[in-house]
N, C-alpha and C positions, 0 to 999 in steps of 0.2 A: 186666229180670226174668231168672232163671235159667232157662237152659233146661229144666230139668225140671219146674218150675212153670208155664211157658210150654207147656210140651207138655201138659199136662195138663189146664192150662186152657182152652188152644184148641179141646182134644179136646171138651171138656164143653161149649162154646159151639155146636160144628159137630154132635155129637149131641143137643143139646138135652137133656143130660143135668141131673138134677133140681141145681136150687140148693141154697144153705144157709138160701139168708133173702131173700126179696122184700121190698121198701117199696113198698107197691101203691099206688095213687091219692095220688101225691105231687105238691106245686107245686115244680118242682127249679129253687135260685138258679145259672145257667149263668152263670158268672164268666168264663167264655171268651167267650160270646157276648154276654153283658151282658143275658140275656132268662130270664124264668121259661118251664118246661118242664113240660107234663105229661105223668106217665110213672110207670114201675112199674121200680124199680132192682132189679136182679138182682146178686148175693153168692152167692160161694164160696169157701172157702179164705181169707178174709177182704179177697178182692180182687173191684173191681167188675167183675162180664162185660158191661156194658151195660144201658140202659136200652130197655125196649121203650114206645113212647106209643101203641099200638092199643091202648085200654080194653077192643078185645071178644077183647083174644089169652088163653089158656089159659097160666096160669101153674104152674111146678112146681115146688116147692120144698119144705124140710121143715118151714117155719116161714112163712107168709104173714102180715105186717103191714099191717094195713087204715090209712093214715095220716089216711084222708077228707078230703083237702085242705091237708093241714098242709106248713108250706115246708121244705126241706133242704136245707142247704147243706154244702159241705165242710168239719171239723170245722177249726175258727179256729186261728192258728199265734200266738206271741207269738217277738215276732224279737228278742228280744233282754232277758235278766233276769238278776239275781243271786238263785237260789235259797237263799243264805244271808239275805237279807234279810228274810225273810219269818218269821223267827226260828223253825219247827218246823222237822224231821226232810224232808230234800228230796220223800219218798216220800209224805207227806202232804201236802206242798204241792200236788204233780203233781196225788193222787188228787180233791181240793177242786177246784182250778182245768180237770180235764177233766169234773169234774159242771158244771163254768158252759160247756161249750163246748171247752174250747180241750185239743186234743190234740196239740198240738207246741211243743215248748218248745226256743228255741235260748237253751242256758244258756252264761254267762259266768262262771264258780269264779273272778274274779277277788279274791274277798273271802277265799274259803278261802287261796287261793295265798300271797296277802301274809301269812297267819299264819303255815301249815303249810308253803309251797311244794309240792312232788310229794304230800304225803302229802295234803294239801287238796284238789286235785285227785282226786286216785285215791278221795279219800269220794266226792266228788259222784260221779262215774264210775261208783263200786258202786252207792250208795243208788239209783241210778234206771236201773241196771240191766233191772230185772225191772217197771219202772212198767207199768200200763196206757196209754200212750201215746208220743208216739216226742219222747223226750231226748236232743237233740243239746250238743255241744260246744267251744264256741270257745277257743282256750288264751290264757287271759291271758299280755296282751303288756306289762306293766308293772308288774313285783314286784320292787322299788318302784315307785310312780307318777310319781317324780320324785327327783331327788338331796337335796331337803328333808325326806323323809320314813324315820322309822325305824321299819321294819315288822320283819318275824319273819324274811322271808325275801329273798335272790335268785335270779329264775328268769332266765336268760341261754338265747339260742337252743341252746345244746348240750344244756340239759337240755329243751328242747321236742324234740330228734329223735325221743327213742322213742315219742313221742305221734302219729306224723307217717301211720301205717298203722294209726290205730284208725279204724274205717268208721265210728266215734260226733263224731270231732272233724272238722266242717267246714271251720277256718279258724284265723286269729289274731284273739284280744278286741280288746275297746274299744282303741285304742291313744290312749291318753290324754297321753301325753307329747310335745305335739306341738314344743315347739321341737327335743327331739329328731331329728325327722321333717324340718323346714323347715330347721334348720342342719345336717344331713345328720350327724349320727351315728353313727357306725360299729356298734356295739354295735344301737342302734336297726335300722339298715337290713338288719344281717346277719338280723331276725329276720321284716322284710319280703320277705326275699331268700327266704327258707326256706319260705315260704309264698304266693310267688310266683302258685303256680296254683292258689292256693283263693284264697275270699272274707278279704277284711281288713276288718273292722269298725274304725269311728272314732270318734271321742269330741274334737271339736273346736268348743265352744262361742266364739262370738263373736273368731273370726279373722278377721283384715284380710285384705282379699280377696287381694291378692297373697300372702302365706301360705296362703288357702285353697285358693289356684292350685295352691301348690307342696303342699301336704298332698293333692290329688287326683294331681297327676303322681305324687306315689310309689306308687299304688295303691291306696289305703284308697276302699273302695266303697259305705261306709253311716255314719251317724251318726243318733245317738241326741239330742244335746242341746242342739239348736234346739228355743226358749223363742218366736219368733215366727214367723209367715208369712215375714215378709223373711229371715230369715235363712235358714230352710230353701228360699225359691226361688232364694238364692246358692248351696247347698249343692246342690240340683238340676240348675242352670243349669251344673256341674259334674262332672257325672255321678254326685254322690252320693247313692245312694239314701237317701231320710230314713225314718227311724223317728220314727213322732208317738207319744210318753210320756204315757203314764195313769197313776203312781204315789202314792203315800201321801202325797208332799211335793209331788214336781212334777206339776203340772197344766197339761199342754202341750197336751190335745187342742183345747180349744174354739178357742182362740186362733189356731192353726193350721188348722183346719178352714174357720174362719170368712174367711182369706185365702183358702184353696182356692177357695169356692163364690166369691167375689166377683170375685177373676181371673179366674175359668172353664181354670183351666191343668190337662191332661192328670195323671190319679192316679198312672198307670204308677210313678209314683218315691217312693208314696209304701206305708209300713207302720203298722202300730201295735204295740206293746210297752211292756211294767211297768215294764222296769227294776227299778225297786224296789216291791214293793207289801206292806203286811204283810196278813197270815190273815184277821184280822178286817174288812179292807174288802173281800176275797174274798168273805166269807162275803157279806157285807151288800150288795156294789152289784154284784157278778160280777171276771171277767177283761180276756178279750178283749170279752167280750160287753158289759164296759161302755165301752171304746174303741167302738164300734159303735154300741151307743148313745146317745152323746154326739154322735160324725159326724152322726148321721140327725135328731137335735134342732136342729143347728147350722145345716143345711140342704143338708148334701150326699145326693148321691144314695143310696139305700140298693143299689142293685146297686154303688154305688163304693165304699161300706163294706165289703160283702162282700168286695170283691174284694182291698181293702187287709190286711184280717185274714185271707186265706187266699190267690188266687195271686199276688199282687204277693211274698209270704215267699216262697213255694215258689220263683217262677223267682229272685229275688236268693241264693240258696244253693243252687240247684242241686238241687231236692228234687224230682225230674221224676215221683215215683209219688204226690205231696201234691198238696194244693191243689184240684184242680175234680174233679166228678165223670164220669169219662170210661173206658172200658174201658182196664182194665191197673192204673188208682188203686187205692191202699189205699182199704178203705173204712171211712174216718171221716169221720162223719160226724156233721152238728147238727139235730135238729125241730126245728121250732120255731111253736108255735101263732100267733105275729103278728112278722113279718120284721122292723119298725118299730119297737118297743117292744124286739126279740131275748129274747122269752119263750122260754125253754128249756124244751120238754120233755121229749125226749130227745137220749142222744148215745153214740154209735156207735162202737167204735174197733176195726178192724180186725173190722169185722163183727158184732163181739159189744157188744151193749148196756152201756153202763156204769152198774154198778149204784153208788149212793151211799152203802148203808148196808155195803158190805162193811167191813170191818175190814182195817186196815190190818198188817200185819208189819212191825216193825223192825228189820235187823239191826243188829246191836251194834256202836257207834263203837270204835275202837283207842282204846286206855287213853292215850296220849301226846298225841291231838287234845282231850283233857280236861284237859290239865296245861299250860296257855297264859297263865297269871296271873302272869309273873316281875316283880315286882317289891315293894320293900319296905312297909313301913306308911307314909304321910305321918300328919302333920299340921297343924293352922290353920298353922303357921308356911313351912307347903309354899306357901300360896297367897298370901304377901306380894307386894305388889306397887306399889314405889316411886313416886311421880309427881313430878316432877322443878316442873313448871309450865309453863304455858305452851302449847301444843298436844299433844294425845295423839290417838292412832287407837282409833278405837272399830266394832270387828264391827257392822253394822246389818241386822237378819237381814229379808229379803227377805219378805211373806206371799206365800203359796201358791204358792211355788218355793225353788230349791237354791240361785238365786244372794243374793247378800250386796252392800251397799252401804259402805264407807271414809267415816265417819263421822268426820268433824276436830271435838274440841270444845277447848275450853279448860279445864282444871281447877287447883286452888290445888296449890301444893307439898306433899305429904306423905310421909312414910314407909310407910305403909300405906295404898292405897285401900280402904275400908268403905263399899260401898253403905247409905245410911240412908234411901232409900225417899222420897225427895223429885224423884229421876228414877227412870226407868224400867231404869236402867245397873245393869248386875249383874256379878260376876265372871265369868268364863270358861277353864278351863285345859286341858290337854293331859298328857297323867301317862303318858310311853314304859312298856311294861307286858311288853314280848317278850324284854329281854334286861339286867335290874336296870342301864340303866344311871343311873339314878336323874332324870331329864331330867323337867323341867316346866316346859311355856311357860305363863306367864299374862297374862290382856289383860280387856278390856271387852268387853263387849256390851248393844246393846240390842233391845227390840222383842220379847222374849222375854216379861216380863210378870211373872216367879216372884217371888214374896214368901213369907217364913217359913223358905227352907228351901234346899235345893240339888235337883237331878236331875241323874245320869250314867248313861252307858251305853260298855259295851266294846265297844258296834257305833258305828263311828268312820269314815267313810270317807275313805281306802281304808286305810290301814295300820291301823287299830283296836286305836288306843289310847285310854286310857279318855278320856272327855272325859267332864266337870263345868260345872254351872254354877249359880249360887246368890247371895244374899244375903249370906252367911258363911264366913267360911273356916273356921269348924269342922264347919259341917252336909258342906261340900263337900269336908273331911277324913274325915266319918262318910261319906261318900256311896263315897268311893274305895275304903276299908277293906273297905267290905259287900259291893266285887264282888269287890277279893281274894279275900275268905272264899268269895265264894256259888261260882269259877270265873268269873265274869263275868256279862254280862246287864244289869237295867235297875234302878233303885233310887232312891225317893225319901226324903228325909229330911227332917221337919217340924221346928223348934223345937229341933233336936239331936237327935231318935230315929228312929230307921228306920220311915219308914210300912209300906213293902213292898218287897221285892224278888224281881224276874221273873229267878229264874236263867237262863244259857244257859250250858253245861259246856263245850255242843262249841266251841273253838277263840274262845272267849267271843263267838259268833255264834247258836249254834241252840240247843234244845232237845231234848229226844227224850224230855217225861214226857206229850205227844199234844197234840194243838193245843186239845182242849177245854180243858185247863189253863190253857194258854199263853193260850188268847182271854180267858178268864175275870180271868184274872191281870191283865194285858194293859186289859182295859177300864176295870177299878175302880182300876188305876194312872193312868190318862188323865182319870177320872172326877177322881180328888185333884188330877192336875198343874194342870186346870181350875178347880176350887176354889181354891186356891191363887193363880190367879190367869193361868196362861201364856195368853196371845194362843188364842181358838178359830179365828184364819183358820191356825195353823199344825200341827201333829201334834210333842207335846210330846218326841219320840222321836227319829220319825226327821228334822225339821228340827234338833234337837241332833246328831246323829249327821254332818251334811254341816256341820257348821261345821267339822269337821276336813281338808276336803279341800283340798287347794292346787290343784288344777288344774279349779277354778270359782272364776269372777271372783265377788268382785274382793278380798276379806280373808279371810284364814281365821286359827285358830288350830293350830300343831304343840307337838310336845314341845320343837321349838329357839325359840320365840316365833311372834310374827304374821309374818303372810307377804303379800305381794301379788300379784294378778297384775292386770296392764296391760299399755298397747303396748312397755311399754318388759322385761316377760317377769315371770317369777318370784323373786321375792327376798327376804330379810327384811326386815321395818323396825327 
């Protein structure tokens, strides 16, 4: 704390001078001592002076809140998200997701970066500026994510130095490029080097343990994309802290919780976080608060929940005024009428209640993060796709996760594959959109479900480019055209005509005409994709959206064709 804050505050705790805000007869979730507290939290300056638990002491303050019992806990941290994902304006994301609880947000602008590079970044950086809650920032460490991919930008450690003295950026992102990391590259290690004495985030799904050895020797202290128990207690057993994922596609908590409780192994190592999550499951099941809920169903402890959505983040980043409520804490903080259930009824952030109905202010994106659509008109003849005979790879889209299954089938010779709806096999493409150079990989997929029509979207990860996929190569030639025109976003096309299309201008990732829009939009698109026919174990969007990613096993689609990964690394087929 600064001195002058420090003086000030010490002053007013040793005079007894009058508070800002009491929460009297409170049941307080003590994440340190792993025990509920009864006591009456004392606020000032938006920082907590301590708790006093004599029910018969004389309290003095200029606001006294009677809570009659209600629980409090330190206001829930999400370790780890891409605020572009969520497809609104980043400042409306924050203000939604700190009315469910969660007033820290360690963001990852890796989605911006690969478009825009620096100027991606420096959005996120402003838009949540002035949030009611504390936006931290991890610098993506992989723009590209991998040498297979053609994104907008390259970020190289030289352009991460001036980022290196912002008190907002923590550390380096996901570091998703791991053979990078494991064959020791130069490029890759100068960016571990540079960020040496901060936190390094990871992103190393399903590495052979000797790799996993060598991925923790270089530093990297956390990861996000352990899918089971087993593999997050390699990840542990290594000193990597784990992030359990609640997102829109991936549904890693139960799974992982549910190894937790049945080993009985120590929480210390573990967090919870989005990742990815869109508005509308915000609005509908919570944030953090539904990570928490989900632990406490599964059958872990509800003081171990607590303590994973708030000081497990706080000590893994180094956030020593977050997390529990102790004199010298920011005080943010969660009510909550039933600990178990994580009924929210209020939430606190820096002292001051956060109200839900404010209105939000937007400021105005740069005119150039809107101009991100380069490239030409296709058409059906864009999406031919030869089959020779004989064995083909076919994308097998995983339900209720990100990863993908390498699907070997047989098909006759032709010149054109035409799904004709006697399998479930539809087209799939990739259409580079950042720099005209006209690149479009095209492949199969199944398990998808879509009949009549095609569905795309310019949110692609990680490079995001547009990706399509569809019954037709004409609907999925109208499908490509309409995000041209709209700047990008999400679009389906029935029978040849554009059902709807959910623009996203900025950087063809977000929106900024307000999230009531966007959810609106957004539903009745999901509602069709459903009609229509797509699988309801998976989210018609954003599981299209991760079929473009190469660095998750085990198929994906780019704009240079299919890609693999296995033991033997990443490559085209």
């Amino acid at each position: 704390m600064e001195y002058g804050k420090f003086k000030k505050l010490s002053g007013a705790v040793l005079s007894g001078e009058k508070a800002d805000l009491i929460l009297k007869n409170a049941n307080i979730i003590d994440v340190l001592t792993g025990r509920i507290r009864q006591g009456s939290i004392i606020i000032k300056d938006g920082v907590i002076l301590g708790v006093i638990e004599d029910p018969g002491a004389v309290l003095n303050a200029e606001t006294i809140t009677d809570l009659n019992g209600a629980y409090v806990s330190p206001g829930f941290m999400d370790a780890h998200l891409h605020l572009e994902s969520t497809m609104v304006s980043p400042a409306e994301l924050i203000a939604e997701a700190a009315a469910k609880g969660t007033t820290t947000f360690i963001v990852d602008p890796h989605e911006a970066a690969n478009v825009s590079g620096a100027d991606g970044i420096n959005y996120i950086l402003d838009q949540t500026a002035d949030s009611d809650a504390n936006v931290y920032v991890m610098m993506p460490s992989c723009v590209p994510a991998t040498p297979l991919d053609d994104n907008g930008c390259i970020f190289t450690a030289k352009d991460m130095k001036p980022y290196l003295d912002n008190e907002r950026i923590l550390g380096l992102g996901e570091v998703m490029d791991d053979p990078a990391v494991v064959y020791a590259d130069k490029n890759m290690h100068d960016k571990l080097a540079l960020f040496g004495e901060k936190i390094i985030d990871g992103h190393a799904p399903f590495l052979p343990d000797r790799e996993l050895d060598i991925y923790s020797m270089a530093g990297i202290m956390t990861d996000h994309e352990a899918t089971s128990f087993e593999y997050a207690l390699k990840e542990a057993e290594r000193g990597i802290h784990v992030h359990i994922r609640e997102g829109s596609a991936a549904h890693n908590c139960a799974d992982i919780v549910k190894g937790i409780v049945k080993s009985g192994i120590n929480t210390d190592c573990f967090s919870f976080c989005t990742d990815d999550k869109h508005i509308e499951d915000i609005l509908a099941g919570g944030h953090i608060s539904a990570n928490i809920r989900i632990a406490i169903k599964e059958g872990i402890a509800p003081m171990a929940a607590y303590q994973m959505a708030t000081i497990n983040t706080a000590r893994t980043y180094g956030l020593k005024h977050l997390g529990a409520i102790i004199p010298g804490a920011q005080a943010d903080l969660v009510v909550l009428s039933d600990p178990e259930s994580v009924d929210v009824s209020a939430v606190y952030y820096k002292g001051k209640k956060v109200e839900k109905s404010e209105k939000i202010t937007l400021k105005p994106c740069p005119d150039k993060l809107k101009s991100t659509m380069n490239l030409a008109e296709v058409n059906a003849e864009s999406f031919k796709l030869p089959i020779l005979g004989g064995e083909t790879h076919v994308i097998g889209i995983d339900r209720k996760q990100i990863t993908t299954t390498d699907i070997i089938k047989k098909f006759d010779e032709t010149d054109n594959y035409e799904p004709d709806g006697s399998t479930d096999i539809l087209k799939i493409a990739a259409v580079e959109r950042h720099k005209f150079t006209g690149k479009i990989g095209v492949a199969l997929a199944s398990g998808y479900g879509l009949k009549g029509g095609a569905v795309a979207s310019s949110v692609s990860h990680d490079s995001h480019n547009i990706i399509v996929i569809g019954d037709s190569d004409r609907d999925m030639a109208t499908a490509v055209n309409a995000l041209k025109k709209s700047g990008g976003g999400y679009v389906i096309v029935e029978a040849g005509q554009v059902f709807e299309v959910l623009p996203l201008p900025i950087m063809g990732l977000m929106s900024d005409a307000g999230f009531e829009n966007v959810n609106e939009k957004l539903q009745r698109m999901k509602k069709k994709a459903y009609e229509m026919g797509v699988d309801k174990d998976i989210d018609p969007f954003i599981t299209l959206s991760f079929l473009a990613l190469p660095v998750i096993p085990e198929i994906r689609i780019t704009p240079r064709g299919l890609c693999k990964l296995d033991s033997k690394g990443l490559y085209l087929l």
